[in-house]
C-alpha positions in Angstrom: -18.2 5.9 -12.6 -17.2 4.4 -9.1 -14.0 5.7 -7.9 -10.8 4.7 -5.6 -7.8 6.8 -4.8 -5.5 4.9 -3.2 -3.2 7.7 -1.3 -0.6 6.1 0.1 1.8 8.9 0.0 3.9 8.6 3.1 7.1 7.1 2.6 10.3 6.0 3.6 13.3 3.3 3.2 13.5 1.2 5.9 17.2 1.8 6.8 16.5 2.9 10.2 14.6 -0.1 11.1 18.5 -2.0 11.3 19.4 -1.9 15.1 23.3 -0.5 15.0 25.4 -2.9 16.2 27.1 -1.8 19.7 30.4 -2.8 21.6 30.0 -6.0 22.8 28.0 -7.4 20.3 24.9 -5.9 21.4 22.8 -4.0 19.6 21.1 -0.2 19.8 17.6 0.5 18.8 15.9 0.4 15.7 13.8 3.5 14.6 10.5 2.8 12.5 9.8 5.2 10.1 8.0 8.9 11.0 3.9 9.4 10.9 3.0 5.4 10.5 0.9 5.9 13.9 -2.6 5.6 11.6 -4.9 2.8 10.5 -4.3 2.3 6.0 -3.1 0.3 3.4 0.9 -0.1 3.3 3.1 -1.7 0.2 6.8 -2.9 0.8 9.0 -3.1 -1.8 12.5 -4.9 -2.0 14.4 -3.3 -4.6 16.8 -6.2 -4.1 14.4 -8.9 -5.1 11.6 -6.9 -6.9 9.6 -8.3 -4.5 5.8 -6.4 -3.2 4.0 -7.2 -0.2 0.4 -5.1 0.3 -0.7 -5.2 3.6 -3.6 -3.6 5.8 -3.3 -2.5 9.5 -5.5 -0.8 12.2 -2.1 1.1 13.3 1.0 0.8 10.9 3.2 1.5 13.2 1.9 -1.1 15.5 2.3 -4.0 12.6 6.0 -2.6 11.7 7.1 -2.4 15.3 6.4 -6.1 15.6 8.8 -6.6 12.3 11.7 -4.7 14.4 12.5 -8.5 16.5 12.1 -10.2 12.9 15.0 -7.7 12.1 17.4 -8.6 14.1 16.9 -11.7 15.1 18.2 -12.3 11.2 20.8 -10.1 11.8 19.4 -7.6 8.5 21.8 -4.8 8.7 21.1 -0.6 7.6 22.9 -1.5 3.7 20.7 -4.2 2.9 17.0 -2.5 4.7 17.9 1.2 3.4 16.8 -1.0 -1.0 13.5 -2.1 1.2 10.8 0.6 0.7 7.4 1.1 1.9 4.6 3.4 1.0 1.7 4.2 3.4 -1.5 6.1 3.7 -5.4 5.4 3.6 -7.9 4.9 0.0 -10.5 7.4 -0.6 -13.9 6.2 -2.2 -16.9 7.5 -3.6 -20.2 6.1 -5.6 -20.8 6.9 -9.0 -20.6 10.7 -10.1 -19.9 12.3 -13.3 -16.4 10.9 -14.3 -12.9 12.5 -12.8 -10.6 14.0 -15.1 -8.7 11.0 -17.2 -5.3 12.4 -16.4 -4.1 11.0 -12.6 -5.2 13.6 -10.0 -2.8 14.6 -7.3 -5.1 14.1 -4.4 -8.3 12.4 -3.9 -11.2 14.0 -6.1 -14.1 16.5 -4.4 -16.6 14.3 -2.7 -14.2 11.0 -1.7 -14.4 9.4 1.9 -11.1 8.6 3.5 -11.6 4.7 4.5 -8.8 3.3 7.4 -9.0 -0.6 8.0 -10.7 -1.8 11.4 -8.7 -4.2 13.8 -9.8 -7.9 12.9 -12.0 -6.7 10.0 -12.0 -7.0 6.4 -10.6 -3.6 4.3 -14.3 -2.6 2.7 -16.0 0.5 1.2 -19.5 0.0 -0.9 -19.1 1.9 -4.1 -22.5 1.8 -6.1 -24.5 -0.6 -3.5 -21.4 -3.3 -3.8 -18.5 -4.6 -1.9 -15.4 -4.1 -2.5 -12.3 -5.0 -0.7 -9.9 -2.7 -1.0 -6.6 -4.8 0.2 -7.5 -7.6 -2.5 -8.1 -4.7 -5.0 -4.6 -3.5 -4.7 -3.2 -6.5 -4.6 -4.6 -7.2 -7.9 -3.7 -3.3 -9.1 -0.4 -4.0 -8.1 0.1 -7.7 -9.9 -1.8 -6.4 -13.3 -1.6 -3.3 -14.0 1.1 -1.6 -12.1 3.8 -3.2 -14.6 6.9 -3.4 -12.8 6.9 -7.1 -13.0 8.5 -9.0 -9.5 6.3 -10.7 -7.2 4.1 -10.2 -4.6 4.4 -12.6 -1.6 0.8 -12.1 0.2 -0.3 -15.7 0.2 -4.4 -14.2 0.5 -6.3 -12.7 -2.1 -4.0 -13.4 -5.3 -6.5 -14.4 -7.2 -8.4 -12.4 -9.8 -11.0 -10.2 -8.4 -14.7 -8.8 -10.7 -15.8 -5.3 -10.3 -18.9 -6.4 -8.6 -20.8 -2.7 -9.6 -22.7 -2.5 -12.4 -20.6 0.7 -13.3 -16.7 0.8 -13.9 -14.3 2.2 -11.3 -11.6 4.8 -11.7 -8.6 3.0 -10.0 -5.5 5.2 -9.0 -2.6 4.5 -7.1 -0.5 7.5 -5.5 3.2 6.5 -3.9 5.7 8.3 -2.1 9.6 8.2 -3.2 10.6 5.6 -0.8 13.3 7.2 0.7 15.2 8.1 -2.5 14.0 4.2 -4.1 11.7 5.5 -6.5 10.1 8.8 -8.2 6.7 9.7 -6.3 4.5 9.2 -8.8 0.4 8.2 -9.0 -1.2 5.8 -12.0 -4.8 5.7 -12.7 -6.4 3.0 -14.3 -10.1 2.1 -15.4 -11.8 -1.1 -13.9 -14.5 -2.3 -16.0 -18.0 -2.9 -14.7 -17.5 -7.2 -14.5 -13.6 -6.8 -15.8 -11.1 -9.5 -13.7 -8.1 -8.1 -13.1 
């Protein structure tokens, strides 16, 4: 059995990411949350809206600095970004091997690579001889079999997606609290050898 551990573990509201407002009219700066210097996998959730958005990036903190204008040029204050969440960290991946335990481990199992996303290039690891993209993976882990319901407002790679192996693939996803959003908590989940999700 294939397997994937997504470990996206670090966490934080996005609160700080709210320029205060200064005499004037003008406005301070905005803090991005601590560690996202690293190439991974992110999800951001609006707690408002129930809304998900998975994303990749060769530097996190690079992608979310850009989104600090987007901030205030629409004038998004602390109240409204501090029920916007977003989890971060990098998927670890290995071929088939006996089978990990069935209950959701709290870190990546013995004999897993760490796999960061390259600038410009698709988010791949080859599990068993095949393909797979991790980003449109937990896209579809996330609309399917998460079960929170909402949306998820990537506009690529909605559509259902095979387990191209021959073998099926333990699937789990580990998140952090979110700033106080959510309970840290990690789901696991069996892909079937030719399953859609």
């Amino acid at each position: 059995m294939g397997y994937i551990f997504y470990a996206l573990n670090n966490s934080a509201n996005c609160a700080g990411m709210a320029p205060p407002a200064l005499a004037g009219g003008a406005f301070g700066v905005a803090a991005l949350p601590l560690a996202m210097n690293m190439a991974g996998t992110y999800i951001i959730v609006n707690t408002m809206t129930n809304n998900r958005y998975i994303g990749i990036a060769a530097n996190i903190q690079n992608r979310f600095q850009t989104r600090l204008a987007t901030v205030t040029e629409m004038g998004f204050g602390p109240a409204i970004l501090a029920n916007i969440g977003v989890t971060w960290g990098v998927a670890h991946c290995r071929n088939t091997l006996p089978a990990p335990p069935l209950v959701p481990a709290a870190a990546p199992v013995p004999g897993s690579i760490p796999i960061a996303p390259a600038a410009g290039a698709p988010y791949t690891a080859i599990i068993d001889g095949a393909v797979i993209n991790l980003e449109h993976l937990l896209i579809r882990l996330i609309l399917t079999q998460l079960g929170a319901g909402g949306t998820v407002s990537n506009n690529l790679m909605v559509g259902p997606y095979v387990n191209p192996t021959p073998n099926p693939i333990t699937v789990a996803l580990q998140w952090g609290a979110m700033g106080g959003l959510f309970a840290a908590n990690t789901m696991q989940v069996i892909w079937g050898a030719g399953v859609a999700w």
